[in-house]
C-alpha positions in Angstrom: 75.9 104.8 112.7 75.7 102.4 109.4 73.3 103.0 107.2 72.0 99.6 105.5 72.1 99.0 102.1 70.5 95.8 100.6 72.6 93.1 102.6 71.3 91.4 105.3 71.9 92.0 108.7 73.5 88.5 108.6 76.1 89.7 105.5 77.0 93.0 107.2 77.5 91.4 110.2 79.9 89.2 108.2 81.8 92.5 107.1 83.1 93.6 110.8 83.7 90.1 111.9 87.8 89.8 113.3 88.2 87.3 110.6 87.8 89.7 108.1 90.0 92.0 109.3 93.9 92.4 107.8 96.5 94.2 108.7 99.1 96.4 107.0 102.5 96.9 108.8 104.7 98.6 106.8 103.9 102.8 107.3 106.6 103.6 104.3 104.1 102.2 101.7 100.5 103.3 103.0 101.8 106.8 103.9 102.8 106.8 99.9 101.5 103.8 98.0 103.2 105.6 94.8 106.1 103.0 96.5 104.5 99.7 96.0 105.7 97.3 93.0 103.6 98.0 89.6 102.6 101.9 90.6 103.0 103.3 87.2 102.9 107.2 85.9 101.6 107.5 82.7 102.6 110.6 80.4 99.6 112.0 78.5 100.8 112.6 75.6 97.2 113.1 74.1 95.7 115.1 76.6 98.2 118.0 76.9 95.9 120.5 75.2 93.6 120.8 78.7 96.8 119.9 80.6 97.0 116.2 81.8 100.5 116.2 82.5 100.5 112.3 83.7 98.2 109.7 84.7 98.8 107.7 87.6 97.8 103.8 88.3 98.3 102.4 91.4 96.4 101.9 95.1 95.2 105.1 96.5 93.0 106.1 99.3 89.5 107.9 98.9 87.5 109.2 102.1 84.4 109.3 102.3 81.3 110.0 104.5 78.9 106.6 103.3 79.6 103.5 105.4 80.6 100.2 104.0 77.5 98.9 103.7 77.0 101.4 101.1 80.3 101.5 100.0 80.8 97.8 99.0 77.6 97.2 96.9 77.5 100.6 94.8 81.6 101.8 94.5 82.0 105.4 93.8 79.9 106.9 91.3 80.4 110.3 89.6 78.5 113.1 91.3 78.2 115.0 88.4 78.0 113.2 85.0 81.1 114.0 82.8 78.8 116.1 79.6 81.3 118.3 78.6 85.0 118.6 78.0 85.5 121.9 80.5 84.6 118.8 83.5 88.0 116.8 82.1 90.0 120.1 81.9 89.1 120.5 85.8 89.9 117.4 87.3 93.9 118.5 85.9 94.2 120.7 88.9 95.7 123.4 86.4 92.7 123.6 84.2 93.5 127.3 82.1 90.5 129.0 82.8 91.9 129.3 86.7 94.7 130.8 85.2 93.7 134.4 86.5 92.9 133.1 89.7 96.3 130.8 90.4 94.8 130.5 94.1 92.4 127.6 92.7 94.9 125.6 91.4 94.6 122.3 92.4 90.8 122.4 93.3 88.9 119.9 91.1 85.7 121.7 91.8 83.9 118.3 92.9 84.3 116.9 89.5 85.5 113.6 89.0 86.3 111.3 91.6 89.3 112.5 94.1 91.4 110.3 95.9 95.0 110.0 96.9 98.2 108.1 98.0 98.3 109.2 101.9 96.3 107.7 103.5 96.6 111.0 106.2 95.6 113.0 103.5 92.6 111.2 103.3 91.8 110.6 106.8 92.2 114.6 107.2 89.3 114.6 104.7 87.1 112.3 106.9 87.6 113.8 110.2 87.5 117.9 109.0 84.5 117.5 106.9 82.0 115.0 109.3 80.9 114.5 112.2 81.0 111.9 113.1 83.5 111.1 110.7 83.4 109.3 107.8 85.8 106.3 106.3 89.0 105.6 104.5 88.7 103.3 101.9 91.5 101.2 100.0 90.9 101.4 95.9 92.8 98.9 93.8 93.4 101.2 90.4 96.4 99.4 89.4 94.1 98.9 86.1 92.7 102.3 86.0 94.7 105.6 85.3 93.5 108.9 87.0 94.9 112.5 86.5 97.6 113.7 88.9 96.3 116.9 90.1 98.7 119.7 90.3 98.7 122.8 92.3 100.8 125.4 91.1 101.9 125.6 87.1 105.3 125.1 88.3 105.1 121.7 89.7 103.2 120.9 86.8 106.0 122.2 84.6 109.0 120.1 85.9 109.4 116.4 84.8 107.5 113.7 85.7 108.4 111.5 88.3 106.2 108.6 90.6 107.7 109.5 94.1 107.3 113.1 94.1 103.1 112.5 93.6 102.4 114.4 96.9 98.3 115.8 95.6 95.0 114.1 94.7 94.6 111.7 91.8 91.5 112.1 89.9 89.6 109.7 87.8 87.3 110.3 85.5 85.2 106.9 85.4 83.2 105.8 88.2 85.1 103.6 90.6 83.4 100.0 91.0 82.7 97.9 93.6 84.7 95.1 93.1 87.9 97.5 92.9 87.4 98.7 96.4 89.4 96.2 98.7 88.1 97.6 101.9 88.5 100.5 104.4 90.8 101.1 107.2 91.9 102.5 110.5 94.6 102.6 112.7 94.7 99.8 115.5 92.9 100.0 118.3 91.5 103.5 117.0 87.3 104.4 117.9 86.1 104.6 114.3 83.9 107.5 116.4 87.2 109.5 116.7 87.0 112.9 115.3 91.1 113.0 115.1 93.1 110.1 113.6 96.7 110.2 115.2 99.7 112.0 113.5 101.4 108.6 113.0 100.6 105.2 113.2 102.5 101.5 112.4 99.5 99.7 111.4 96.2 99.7 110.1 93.7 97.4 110.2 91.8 96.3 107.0 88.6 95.4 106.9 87.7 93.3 103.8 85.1 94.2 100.8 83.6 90.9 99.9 83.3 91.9 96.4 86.4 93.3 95.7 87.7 90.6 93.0 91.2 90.8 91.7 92.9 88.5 89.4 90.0 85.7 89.9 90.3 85.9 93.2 87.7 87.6 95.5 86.9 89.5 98.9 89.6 88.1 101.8 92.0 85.8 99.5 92.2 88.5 97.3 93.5 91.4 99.5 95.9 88.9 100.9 97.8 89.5 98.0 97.5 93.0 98.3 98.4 93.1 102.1 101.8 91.3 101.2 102.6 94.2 98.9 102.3 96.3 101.5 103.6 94.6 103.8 106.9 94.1 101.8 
């Protein structure tokens, strides 16, 4: 099932070990991670022209077909290279050229890269789209800021405000490596699985070694992160 990238069998086998497996226990906070301490919306105040209403930095979920082998060494790049400012206007959700075609709103057209704060939302993703399916990885973005996508020009008309995020957050910039803290399932579920469960207490974490955070790396640095979700 795992395609190998460049480790050794010896490192990847390292990866699925028990030992480098966490656990978050608090559902509240990975069903919407817009409710962890230091989530931040961002008005775009500069960007209103293509309508960015708000950037939002936080954890978010991305799902996504390549295995962690993959995953872990080469982060999320950009599948198609940001060359013009129509790509930006896109990746709003509300970009005015869908305007005669409101149905599109809150399509992103592949542009970007897409991610979200349900982690359901992004397991939906994985399991509709592959088969077998593919994986739900963990992305720290607290330093980052990506566009809150918006569906309809009404939502995107009302005020601001972090809880009521309920749609994909885009970034522009390719995603590294070290900012991906791992992936993650529920416990005791067959990653082979084509249907995650409607609801689930926990879900096990399974550690990036390079994902660094506050000069800390790989297992002692998503300790930190677990006990913010865990609050």
């Amino acid at each position: 099932m795992f395609k190998r990238g460049s480790r050794s069998r010896s490192q990847t086998d390292n990866i699925f070990s028990k030992k480098n497996v966490l656990q978050l226990t608090n559902a509240l906070k990975f069903e919407n991670t817009t409710t962890i301490p230091g989530s931040r919306l961002i008005p775009a105040v500069t960007s209103r022209e293509y309508r960015a209403k708000s950037y939002f930095s936080g954890y978010v979920f991305r799902g996504d077909a390549r295995p962690p082998d993959i995953i872990f060494e080469q982060g999320f790049m950009l599948l198609k290279p940001v060359t013009e400012m129509r790509q930006a206007h896109l990746m709003t959700g509300v970009c005015s050229e869908l305007d005669e075609s409101p149905c599109y709103y809150g399509y992103t057209f592949k542009q970007g890269i897409s991610t979200t704060v349900h982690v359901y939302d992004a397991a939906y993703y994985t399991v509709r789209r592959w088969r077998p399916p593919g994986y739900v990885y963990l992305i720290d973005a607290m330093d980052m800021a990506g566009f809150v996508v918006y569906n309809t020009m009404d939502k995107f008309s009302e005020p601001p405000v972090l809880e009521d995020i309920h749609y994909e957050v885009c970034f522009l910039a390719p995603i590294p490596n070290t900012s991906i803290i791992g992936f993650v399932l529920p416990e005791g579920h067959d990653p082979l699985s084509s249907v995650w469960p409607e609801a689930t207490k926990r879900l096990n974490l399974t550690v990036n070694p390079e994902y660094w955070s506050d000069s800390e790396k790989g297992l002692t640095a998503a300790k930190k992160v677990v006990r913010l979700f865990n609050a």
